[in-house]
C-alpha positions in Angstrom: 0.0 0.0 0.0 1.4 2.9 -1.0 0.4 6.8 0.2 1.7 10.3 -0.7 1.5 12.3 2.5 2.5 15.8 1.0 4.3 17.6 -2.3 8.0 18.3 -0.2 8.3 14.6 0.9 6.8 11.2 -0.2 5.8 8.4 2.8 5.6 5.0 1.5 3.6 2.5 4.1 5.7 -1.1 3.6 4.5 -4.1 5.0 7.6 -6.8 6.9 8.9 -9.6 4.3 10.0 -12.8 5.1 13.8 -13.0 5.7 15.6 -13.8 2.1 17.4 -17.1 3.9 14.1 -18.6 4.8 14.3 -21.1 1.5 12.4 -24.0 2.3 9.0 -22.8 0.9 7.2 -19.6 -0.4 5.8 -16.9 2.7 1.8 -17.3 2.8 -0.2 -14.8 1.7 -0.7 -12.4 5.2 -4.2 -12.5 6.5 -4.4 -8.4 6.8 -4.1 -8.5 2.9 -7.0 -11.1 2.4 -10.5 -9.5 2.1 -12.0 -9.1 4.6 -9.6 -9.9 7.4 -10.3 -8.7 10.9 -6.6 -7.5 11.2 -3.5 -5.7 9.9 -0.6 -6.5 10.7 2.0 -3.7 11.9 3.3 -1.3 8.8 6.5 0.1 8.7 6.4 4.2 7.3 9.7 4.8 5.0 10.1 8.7 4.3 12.3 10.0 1.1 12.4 13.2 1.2 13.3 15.2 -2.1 17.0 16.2 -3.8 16.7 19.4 -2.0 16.2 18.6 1.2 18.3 15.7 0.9 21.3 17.5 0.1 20.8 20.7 2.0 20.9 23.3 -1.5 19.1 26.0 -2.0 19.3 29.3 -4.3 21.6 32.4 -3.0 19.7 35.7 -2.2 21.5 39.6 -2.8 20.8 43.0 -2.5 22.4 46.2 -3.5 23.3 47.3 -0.1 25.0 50.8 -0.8 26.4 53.1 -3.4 28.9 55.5 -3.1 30.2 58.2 -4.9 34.1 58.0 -3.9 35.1 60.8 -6.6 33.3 63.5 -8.4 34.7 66.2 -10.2 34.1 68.5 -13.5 35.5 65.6 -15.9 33.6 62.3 -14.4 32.3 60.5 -11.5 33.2 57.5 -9.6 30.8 54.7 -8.4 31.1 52.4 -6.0 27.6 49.7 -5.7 28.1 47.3 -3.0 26.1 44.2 -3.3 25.2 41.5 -0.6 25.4 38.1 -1.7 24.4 35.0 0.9 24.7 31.6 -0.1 23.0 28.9 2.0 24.9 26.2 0.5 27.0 23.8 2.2 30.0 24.5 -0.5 31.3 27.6 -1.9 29.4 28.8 -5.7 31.3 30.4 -8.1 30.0 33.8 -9.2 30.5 33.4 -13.1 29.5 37.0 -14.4 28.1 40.7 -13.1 26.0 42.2 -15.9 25.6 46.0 -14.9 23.6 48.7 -16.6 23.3 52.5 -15.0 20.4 54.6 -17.0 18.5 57.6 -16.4 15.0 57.7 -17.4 15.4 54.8 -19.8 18.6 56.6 -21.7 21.4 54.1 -21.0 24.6 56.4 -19.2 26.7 53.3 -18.9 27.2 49.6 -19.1 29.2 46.4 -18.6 30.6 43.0 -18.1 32.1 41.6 -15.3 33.7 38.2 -15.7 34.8 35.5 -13.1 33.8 37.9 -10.5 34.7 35.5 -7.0 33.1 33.0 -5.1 30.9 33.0 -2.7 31.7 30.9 0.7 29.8 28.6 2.1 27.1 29.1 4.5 28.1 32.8 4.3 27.9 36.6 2.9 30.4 38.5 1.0 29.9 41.8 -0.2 30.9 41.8 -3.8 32.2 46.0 -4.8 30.8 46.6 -8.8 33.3 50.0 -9.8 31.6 52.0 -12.4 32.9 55.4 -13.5 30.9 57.8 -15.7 32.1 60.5 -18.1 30.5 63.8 -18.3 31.5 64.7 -21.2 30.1 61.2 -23.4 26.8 62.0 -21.4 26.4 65.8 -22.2 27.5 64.9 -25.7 24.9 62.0 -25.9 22.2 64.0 -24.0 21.7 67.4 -24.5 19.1 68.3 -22.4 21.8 67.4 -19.4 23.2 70.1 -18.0 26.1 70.9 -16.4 24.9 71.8 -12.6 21.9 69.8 -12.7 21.2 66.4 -10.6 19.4 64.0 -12.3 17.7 60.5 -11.9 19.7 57.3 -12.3 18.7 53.3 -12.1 21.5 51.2 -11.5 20.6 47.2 -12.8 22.7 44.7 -11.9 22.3 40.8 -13.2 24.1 38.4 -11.3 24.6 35.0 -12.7 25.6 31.9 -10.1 26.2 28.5 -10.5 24.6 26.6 -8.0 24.5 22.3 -7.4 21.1 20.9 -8.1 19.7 24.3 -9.7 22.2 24.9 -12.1 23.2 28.4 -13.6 20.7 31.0 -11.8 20.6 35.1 -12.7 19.5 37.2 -9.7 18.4 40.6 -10.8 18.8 43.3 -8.7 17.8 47.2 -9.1 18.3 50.3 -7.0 17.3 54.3 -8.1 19.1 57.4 -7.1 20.2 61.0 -8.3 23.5 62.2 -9.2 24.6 65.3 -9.7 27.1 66.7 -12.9 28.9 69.4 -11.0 29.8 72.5 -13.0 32.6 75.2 -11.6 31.7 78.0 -9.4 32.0 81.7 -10.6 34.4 83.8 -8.8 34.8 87.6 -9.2 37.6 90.0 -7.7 34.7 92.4 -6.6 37.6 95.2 -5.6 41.2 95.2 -4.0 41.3 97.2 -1.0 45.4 98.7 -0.3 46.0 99.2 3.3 49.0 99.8 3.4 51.4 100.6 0.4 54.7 101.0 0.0 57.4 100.0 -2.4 59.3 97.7 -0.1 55.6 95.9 1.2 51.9 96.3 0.2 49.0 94.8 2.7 45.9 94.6 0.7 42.7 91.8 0.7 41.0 90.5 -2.3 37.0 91.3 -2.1 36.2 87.9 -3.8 32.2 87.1 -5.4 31.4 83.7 -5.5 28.9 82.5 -6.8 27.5 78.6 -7.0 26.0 77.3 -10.2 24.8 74.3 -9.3 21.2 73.1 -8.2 22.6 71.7 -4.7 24.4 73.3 -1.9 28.0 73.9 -1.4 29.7 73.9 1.8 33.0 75.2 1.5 35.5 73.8 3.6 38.9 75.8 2.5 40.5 77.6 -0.7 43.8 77.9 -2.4 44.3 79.9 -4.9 47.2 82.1 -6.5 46.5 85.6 -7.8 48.7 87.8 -10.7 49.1 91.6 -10.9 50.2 92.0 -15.3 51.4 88.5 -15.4 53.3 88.4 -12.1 52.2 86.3 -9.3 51.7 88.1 -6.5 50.3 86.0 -3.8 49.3 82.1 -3.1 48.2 80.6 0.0 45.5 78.1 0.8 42.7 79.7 3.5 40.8 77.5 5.5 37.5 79.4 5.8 34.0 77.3 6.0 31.0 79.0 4.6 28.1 77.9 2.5 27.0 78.7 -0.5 23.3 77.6 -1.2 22.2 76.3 -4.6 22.4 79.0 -7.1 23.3 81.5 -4.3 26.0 83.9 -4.0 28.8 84.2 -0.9 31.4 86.9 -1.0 34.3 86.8 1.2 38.0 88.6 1.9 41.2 87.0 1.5 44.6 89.1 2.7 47.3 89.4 0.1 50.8 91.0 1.0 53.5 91.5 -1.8 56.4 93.8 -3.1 55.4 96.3 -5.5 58.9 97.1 -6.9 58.8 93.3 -7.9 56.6 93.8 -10.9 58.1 96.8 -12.5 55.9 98.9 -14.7 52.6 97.8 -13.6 53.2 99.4 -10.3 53.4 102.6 -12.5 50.2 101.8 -14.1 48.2 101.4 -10.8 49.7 104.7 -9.5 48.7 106.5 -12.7 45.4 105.3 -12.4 45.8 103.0 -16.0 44.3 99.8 -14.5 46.3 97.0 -14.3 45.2 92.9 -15.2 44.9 90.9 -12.6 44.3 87.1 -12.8 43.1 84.4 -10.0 43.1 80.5 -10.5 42.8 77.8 -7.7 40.6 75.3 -6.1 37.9 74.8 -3.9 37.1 72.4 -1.5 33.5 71.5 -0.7 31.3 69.3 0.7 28.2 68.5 -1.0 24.6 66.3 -0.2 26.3 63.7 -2.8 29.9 63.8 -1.0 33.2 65.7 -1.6 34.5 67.5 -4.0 37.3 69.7 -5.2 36.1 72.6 -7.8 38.4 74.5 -9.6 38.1 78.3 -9.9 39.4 81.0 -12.4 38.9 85.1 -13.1 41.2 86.3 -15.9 41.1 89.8 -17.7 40.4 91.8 -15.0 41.9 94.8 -13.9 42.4 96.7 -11.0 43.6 100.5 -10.5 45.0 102.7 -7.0 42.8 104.7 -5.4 42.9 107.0 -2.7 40.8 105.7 0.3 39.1 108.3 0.7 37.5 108.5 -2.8 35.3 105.5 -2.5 35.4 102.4 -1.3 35.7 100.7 -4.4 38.6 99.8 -6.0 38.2 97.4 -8.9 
């Protein structure tokens, strides 16, 4: 007699044989399996349970756990996207390939392959790093409509393909949504130069700098270096340490001290104190912190000029 008892496991209800030695004539027929009979005699239950549960297999789970955003900059961004792999198996399971696939709004920003990417021990996690790195320039040349400044939308897709005893060669999709932004350089203005103190042998001034943020999220300025020229002679370079923020869009201004030697640049001293206007020119770096990490911005004013005034005449030198 024979019974399934559920779908996982199969019970089979045997009844006892007669020992195999026992030779010297056939086993009668039992009485419990004559109709009728008034008795059964005692069953034995057998369980087989199934190939899965027989071996202890199943299939791996993952998740994209985090992505980070290591480096960004004016030429290209850096991407990090951890994902959590656990296998339940009682052997390691070779990850075989990572297909990845970053798009916003359905227009595809980057792709790729990654082959022979590890393995995954047994009856444990790993955390499995995918590097992606995107290049502004391929997307604002692809997409026009993407700005420099802006933040947009972005899916990151990620197929992971396993091979796993019993199941075979499995693909676990995964998919996680974000924003990023495409960083464009601040604006920065030498507003005026104010001289406090001039003479030939030393000069004390401070730059009245404009800045101004182009981008559609904050920046919170940690510190500044920069060098500055007077007609093609630099003049000053320092790095200042000064934390301010500059809101989206928004304008900060700020001072920086300068001290130099006027007799160092020759004839352009003699332009400022004729009142001619001299260039001036200002290149450097900022360093900020922004909602999508750090980032160092460069910064540049060229063509200006400056000319001496008295202080009395306005406040306004420029």
């Amino acid at each position: 007699m024979v019974r399934a008892t559920n779908a996982q496991s199969t019970c089979y209800d045997v009844e006892p044989t007669a020992h195999l030695d026992d030779r010297r004539s056939p086993p009668p027929i039992p009485v419990s399996f004559l109709p009728g009979s008034p008795r059964r005699r005692r069953r034995h239950r057998v369980f087989f349970p199934n190939k899965q549960e027989a071996v202890g297999f199943g299939k791996p789970t993952a998740d994209v756990s985090a992505i980070h955003l290591p480096c960004i900059n004016l030429e290209k961004a850096d991407i990090v996207v951890d994902v959590l792999i656990t296998n339940p198996n009682p052997i390691p399971i070779p990850l075989i390939d990572i297909n990845y696939l970053i798009d916003s709004d359905g227009r595809k920003l980057v792709s790729g392959l990654i082959p022979d990417a590890g393995t995954i021990h047994a009856h444990g996690s790993e955390t499995v790093k995918i590097p992606v790195t995107l290049i502004y320039n391929d997307i604002k040349s692809t997409y026009n409509d993407i700005k420099p400044g802006s933040i947009i939308p972005y899916r990151v897709k990620v197929d992971l393909i396993v091979d796993v005893p019993i199941f075979g060669r499995i693909t676990i999709p995964l998919e996680k949504t974000g924003e990023i932004p495409v960083p464009y350089k601040p604006d920065i203005d030498v507003e005026k130069i104010h001289f406090e103190k001039f003479s030939f042998e030393e000069t004390i001034a401070s730059l009245h700098l404009k800045l101004e943020n182009k981008n559609d999220f904050d920046l919170g300025l940690n510190s500044l270096d920069y060098e500055f020229w007077l007609s093609d002679v630099s003049i000053a370079s320092a790095e200042l340490n000064k934390t301010t923020k500059i809101g989206k869009n928004g304008i900060t201004r700020m001072e920086i001290p300068i001290s130099f030697r006027p007799k160092d640049f020759g004839s352009a001293l003699w332009d400022m104190i004729r009142g001619r206007g001299t260039c001036y020119s200002m290149k450097g770096n900022i360093d900020a912190g922004t909602p999508f990490g750090h980032m160092k911005l460069p910064i540049s004013k060229e063509g200006g000029t400056t000319r001496l005034k008295k202080v009395d005449d306005d406040d306004d030198e420029d």
